[in-house]
N, C-alpha and C positions, 0 to 999 in steps of 0.2 A: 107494529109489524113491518112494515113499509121501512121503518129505519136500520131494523134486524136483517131485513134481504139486503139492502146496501150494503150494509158490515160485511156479511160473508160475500157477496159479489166484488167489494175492493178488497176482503183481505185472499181471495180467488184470485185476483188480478197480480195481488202483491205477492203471492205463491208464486205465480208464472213469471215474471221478473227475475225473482230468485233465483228458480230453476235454469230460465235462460241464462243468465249471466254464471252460474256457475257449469255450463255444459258445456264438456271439450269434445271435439267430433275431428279425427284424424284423417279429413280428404284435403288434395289442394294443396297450395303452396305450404309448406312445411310453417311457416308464418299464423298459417289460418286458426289452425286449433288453439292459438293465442287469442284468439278474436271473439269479443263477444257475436253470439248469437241474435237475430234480431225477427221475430216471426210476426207478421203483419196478414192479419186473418179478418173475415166478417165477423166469426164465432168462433166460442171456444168451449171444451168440457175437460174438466181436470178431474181424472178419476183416477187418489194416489193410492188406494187399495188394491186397483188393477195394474198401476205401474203404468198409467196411460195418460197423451192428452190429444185430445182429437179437435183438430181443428177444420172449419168450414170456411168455402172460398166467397171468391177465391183468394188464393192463400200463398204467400211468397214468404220465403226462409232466405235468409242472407248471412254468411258467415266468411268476411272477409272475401276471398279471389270467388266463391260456393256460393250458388241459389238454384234454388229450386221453386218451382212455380208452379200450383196443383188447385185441382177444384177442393179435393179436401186430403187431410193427412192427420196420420196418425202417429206418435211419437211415445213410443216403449222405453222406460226408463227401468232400471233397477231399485232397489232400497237406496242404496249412496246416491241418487240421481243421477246416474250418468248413462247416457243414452248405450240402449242396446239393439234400436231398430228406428229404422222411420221410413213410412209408408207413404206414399204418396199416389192418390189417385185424380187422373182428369182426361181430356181425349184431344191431344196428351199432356202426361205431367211430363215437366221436363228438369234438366239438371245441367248448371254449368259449371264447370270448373277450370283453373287453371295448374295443370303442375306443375309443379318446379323444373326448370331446366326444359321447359318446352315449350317451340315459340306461338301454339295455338290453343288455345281454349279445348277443352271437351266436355261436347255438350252430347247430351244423351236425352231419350224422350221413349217414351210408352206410354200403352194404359195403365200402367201398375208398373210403379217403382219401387225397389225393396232396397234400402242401403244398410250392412249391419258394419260399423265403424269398427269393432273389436277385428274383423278377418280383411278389413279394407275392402270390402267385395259390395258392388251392386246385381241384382235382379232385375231383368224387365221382361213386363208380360205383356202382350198383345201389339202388334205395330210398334215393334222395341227399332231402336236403331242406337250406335254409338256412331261419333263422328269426330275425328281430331283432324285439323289439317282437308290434307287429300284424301284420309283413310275415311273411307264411311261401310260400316256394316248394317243391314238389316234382315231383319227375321222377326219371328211371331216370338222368340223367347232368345235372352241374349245374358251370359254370365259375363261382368266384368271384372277382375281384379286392377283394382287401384294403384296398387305399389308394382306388381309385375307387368301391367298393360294384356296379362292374357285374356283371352275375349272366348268363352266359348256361345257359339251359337247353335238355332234349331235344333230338333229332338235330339235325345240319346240313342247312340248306335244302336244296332240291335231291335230298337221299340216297332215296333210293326204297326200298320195305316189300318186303321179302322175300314170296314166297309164301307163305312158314310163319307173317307177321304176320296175314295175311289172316284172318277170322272171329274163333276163339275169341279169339286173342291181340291182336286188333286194338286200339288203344288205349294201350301201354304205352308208347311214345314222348310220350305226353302231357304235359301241364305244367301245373300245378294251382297258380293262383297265389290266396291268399287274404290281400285288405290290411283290415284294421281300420275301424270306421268313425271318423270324424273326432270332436274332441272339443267337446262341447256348450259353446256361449257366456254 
């Protein structure tokens, strides 16, 4: 019995290998998605019926110039294995990248990171912040796109504050954008 659990725990192992080495994720230097994946966890569960592998921290993803750093995370695959999501939760998860043709990193951080590679676009929920350079935005929810640089942040026009925003809480839909000053001639 004992030997039977080994078997399927190394050929579990030798699943995730697989998967990693053949998974392309489009953030980052245009280079990256060349790059094998490399995900370094306490734990892990492969569950390929759900399309899922969740892993437990803490938990660092490396993909060339891209890492991301999380108590734990989730990784939605399709049938061909090819990533359709990956979740990232911790306080906070964070995410760095470099893009092409820019000369500073962007690092990004939440409680809940959502990246879905197919639209280039990240999600952050709760103490979201992006940060490139001088540019730093922050809010409680923060949309970025990847290939355009567009950032929307806090609620959607129009959504109206609950009673319970009102007073003490007032304020936390905010958007706190702080840009650099420009560089001396």
């Amino acid at each position: 019995m004992h030997h039977l659990k080994n078997h399927l725990k190394n050929k579990r192992i030798l699943l995730l290998f697989i998967t990693i080495g053949h998974v392309t994720v489009g953030f980052g230097l245009s280079s990256d998605r060349y790059k094998r994946m490399t995900i370094t966890a306490k734990s892990v569960e492969i569950n390929d019926e759900r399309g899922l592998s969740k892993y437990g921290g803490p938990v660092i993803i490396v993909q060339g110039s891209m890492r991301i750093t999380a108590q734990t995370v989730i990784v939605y695959h399709n049938k061909q294995r090819k990533i359709t999501r990956i979740m990232a939760y911790g306080r906070p998860a964070r995410y760095k990248v470099r893009p092409d043709k820019e000369p500073y990193d962007l690092r990004s951080s939440a409680n809940r990171l959502e990246y879905y590679p197919s639209r280039n676009q990240m999600r952050m929920y709760g103490n979201a912040r992006v940060k490139q350079g001088p540019r730093d935005f922050r809010s409680n929810k923060i949309k970025y796109n990847l290939l355009t640089n567009h950032v929307t942040a806090g609620s959607s026009q129009g959504k109206k504050q609950s009673k319970k925003g009102k007073g003490k809480g007032q304020g936390k839909e905010r958007v706190n954008i702080i840009i650099g000053p420009s560089k001396k001639k």
